[in-house]
LUMBA-806159 format. One record per atom (N, C-alpha, C): residue in one letter; x, y, z. Coordinates in pm, whole numbers. Layout:
code:a east:X north:Y up:Z
...
% end
This chain:
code:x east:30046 north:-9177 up:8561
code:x east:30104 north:-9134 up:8434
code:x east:30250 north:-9180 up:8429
code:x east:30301 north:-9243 up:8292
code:x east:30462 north:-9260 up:8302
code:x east:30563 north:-9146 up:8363
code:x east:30648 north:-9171 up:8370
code:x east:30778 north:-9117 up:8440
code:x east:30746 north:-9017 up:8528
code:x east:30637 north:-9090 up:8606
code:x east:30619 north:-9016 up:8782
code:x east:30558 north:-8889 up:8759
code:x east:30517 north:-8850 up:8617
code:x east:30379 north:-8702 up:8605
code:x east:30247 north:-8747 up:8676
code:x east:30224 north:-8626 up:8784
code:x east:30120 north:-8661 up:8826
code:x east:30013 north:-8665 up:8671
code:x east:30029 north:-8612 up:8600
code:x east:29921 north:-8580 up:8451
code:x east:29957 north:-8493 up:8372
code:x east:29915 north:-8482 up:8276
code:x east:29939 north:-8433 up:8101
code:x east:29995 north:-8315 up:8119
code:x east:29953 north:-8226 up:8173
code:x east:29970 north:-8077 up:8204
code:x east:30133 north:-8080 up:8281
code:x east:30169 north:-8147 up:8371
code:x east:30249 north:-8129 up:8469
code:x east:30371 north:-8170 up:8394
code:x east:30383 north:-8278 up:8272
code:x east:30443 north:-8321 up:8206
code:x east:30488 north:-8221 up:8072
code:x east:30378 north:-8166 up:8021
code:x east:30399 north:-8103 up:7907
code:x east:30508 north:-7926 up:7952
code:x east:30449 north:-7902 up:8113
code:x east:30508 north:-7789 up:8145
code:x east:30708 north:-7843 up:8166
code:x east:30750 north:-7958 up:8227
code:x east:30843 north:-8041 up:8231
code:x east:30919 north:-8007 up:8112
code:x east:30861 north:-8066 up:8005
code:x east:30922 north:-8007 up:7812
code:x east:30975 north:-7886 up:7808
code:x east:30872 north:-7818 up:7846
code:x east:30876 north:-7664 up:7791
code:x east:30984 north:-7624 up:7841
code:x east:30957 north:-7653 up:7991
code:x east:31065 north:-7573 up:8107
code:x east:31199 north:-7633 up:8065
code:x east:31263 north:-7762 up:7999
code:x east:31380 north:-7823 up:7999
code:x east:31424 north:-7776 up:7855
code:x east:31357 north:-7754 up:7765
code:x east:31367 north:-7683 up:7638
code:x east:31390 north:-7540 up:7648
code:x east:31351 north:-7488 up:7739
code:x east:31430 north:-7338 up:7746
code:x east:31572 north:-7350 up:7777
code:x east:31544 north:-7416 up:7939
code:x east:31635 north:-7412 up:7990
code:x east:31785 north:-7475 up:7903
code:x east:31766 north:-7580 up:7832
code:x east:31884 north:-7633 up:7761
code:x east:31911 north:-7550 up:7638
code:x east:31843 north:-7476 up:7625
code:x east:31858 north:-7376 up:7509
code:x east:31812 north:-7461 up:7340
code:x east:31709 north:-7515 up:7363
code:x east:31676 north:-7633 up:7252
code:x east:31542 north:-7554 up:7224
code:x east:31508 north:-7482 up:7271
code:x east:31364 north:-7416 up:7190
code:x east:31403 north:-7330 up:7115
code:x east:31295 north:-7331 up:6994
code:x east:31337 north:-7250 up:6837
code:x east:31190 north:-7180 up:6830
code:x east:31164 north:-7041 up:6800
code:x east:31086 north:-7025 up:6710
code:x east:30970 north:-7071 up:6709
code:x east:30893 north:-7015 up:6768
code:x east:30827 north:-6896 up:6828
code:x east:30846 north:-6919 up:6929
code:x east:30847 north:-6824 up:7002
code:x east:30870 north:-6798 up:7143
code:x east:30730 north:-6785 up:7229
code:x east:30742 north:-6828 up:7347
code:x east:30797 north:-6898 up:7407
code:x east:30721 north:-7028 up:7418
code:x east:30772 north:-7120 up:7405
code:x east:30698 north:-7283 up:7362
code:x east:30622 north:-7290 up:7461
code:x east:30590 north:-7245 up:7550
code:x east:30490 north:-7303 up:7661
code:x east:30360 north:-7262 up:7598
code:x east:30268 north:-7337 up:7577
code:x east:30137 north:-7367 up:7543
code:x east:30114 north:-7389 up:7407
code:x east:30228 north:-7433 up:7414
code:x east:30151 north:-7498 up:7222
code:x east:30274 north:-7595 up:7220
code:x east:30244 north:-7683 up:7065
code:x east:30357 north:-7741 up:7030
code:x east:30453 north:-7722 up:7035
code:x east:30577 north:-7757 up:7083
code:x east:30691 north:-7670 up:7079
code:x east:30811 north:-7701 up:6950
code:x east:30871 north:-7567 up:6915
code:x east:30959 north:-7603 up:6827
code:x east:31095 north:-7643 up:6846
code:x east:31193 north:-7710 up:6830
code:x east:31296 north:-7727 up:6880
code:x east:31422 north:-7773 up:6820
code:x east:31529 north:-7706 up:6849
code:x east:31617 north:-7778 up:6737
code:x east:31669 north:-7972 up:6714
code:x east:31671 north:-7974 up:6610
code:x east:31689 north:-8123 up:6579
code:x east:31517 north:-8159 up:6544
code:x east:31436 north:-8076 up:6471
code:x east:31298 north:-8135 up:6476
code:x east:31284 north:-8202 up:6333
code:x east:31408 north:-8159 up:6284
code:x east:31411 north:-8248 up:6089
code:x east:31468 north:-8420 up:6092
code:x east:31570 north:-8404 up:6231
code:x east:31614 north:-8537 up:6216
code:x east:31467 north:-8613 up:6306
code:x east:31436 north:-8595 up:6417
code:x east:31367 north:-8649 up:6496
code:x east:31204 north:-8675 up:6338
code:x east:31179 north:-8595 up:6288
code:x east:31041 north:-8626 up:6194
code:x east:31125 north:-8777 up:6115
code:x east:31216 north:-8733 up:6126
code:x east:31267 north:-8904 up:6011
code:x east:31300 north:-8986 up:6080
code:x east:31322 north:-8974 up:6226
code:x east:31389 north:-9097 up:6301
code:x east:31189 north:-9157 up:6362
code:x east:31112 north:-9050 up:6353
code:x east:30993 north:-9089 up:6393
code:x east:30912 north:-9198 up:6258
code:x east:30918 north:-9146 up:6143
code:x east:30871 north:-9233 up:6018
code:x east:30996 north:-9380 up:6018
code:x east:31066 north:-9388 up:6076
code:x east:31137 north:-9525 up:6107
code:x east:31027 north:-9642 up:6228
code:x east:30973 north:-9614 up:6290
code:x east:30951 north:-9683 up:6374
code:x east:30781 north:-9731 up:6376
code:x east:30737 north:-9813 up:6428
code:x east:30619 north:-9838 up:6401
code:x east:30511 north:-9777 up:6520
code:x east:30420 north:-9705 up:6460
code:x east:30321 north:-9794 up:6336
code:x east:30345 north:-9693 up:6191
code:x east:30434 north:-9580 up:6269
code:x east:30453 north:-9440 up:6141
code:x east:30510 north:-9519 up:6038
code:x east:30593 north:-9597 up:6076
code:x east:30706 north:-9672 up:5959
code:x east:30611 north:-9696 up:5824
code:x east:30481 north:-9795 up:5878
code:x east:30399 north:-9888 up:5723
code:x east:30312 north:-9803 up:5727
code:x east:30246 north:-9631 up:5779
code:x east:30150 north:-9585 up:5737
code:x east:30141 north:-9573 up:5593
code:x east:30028 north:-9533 up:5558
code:x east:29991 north:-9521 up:5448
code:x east:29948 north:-9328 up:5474
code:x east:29912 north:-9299 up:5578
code:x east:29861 north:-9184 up:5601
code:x east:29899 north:-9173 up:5734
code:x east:29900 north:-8992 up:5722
code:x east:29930 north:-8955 up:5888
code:x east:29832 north:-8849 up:5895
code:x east:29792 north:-8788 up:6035
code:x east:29787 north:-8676 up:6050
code:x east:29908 north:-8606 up:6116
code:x east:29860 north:-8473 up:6071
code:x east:29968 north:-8352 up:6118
code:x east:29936 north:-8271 up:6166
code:x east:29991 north:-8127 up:6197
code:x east:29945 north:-8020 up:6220
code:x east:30005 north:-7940 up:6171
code:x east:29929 north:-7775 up:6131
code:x east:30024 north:-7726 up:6067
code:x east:30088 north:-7610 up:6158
code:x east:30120 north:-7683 up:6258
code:x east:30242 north:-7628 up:6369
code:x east:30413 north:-7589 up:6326
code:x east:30486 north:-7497 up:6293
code:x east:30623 north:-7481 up:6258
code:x east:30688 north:-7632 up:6272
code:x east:30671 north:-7661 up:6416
code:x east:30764 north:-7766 up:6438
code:x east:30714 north:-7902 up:6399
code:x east:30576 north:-7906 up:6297
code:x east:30564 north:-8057 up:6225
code:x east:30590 north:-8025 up:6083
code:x east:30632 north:-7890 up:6076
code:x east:30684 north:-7866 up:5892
code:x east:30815 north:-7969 up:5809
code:x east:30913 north:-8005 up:5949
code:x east:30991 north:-8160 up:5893
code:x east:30894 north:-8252 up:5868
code:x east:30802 north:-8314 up:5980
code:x east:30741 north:-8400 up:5956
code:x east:30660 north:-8412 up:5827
code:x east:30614 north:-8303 up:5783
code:x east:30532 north:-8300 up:5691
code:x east:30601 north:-8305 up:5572
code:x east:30717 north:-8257 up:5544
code:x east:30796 north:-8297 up:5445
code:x east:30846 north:-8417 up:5392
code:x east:30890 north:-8471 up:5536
code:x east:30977 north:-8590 up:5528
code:x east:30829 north:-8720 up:5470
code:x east:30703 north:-8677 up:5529
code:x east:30614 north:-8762 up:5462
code:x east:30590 north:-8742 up:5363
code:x east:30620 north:-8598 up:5289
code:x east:30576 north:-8594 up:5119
code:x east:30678 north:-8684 up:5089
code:x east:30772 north:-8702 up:5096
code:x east:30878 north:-8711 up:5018
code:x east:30900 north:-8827 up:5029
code:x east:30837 north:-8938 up:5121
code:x east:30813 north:-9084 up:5127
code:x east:30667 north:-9108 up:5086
code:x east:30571 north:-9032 up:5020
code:x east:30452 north:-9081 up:4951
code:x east:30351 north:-9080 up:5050
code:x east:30382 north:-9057 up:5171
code:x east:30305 north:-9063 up:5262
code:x east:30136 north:-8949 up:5268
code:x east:30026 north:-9005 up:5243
code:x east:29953 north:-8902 up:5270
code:x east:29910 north:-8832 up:5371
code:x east:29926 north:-8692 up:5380
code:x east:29907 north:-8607 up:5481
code:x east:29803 north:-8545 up:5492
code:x east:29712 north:-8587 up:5638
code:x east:29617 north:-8563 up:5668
code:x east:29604 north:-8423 up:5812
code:x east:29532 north:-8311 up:5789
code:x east:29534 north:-8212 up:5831
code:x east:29470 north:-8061 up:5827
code:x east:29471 north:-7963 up:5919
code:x east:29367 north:-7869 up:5909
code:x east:29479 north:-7761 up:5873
code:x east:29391 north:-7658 up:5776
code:x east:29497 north:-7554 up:5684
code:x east:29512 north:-7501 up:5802
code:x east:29623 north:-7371 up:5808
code:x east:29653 north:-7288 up:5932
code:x east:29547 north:-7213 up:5942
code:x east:29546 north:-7154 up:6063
code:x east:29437 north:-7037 up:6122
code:x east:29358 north:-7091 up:6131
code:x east:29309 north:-7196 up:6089
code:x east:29172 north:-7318 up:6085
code:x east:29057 north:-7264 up:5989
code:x east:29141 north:-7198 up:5848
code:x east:29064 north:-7184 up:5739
code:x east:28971 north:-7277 up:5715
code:x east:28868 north:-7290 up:5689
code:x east:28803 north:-7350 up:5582
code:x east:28765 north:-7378 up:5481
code:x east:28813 north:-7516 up:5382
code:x east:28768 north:-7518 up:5301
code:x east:28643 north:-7472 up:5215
code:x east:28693 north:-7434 up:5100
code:x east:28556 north:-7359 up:5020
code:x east:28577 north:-7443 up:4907
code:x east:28412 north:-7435 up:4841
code:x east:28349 north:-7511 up:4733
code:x east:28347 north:-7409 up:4586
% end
């Protein structure tokens, strides 16, 4: 795995743990086991739609995690269509 993680898990706990510790986790508490929220997540959703392949999408998916609510904005607001499951994992009705 890149930067010497033995694997996914060992890496994602790495985040969590350096995001407390630097005092960069936001809301909800405590980021370990889910997406995490963190401050600077409005600039990072726009510095992410800069670069490719996000740059020429036409569509993304998302989640409707707190901390992809920039992302999801910053793609309305460039035309971008947003692809995704309602919260709680409602289901659509007919």
């Amino acid at each position: 795995m890149a930067w010497g993680f033995p694997d996914k898990s060992a890496a994602r706990q790495w985040v969590w743990d350096r995001l407390v510790a630097e005092g960069m986790a936001r809301f909800p508490f405590p980021p370990h086991g889910r997406i995490p929220n963190f401050a600077g997540a409005g600039l990072e959703a726009a510095r992410l739609l800069e670069i490719e392949p996000w740059k020429s999408s036409k569509a993304i998916k998302v989640n409707p995690d707190l901390p992809q609510r920039p992302l999801r904005a910053e793609a309305l607001r460039r035309g971008i269509l947003r692809l995704g499951q309602l919260p709680g994992n409602v289901a659509w009705r007919t």
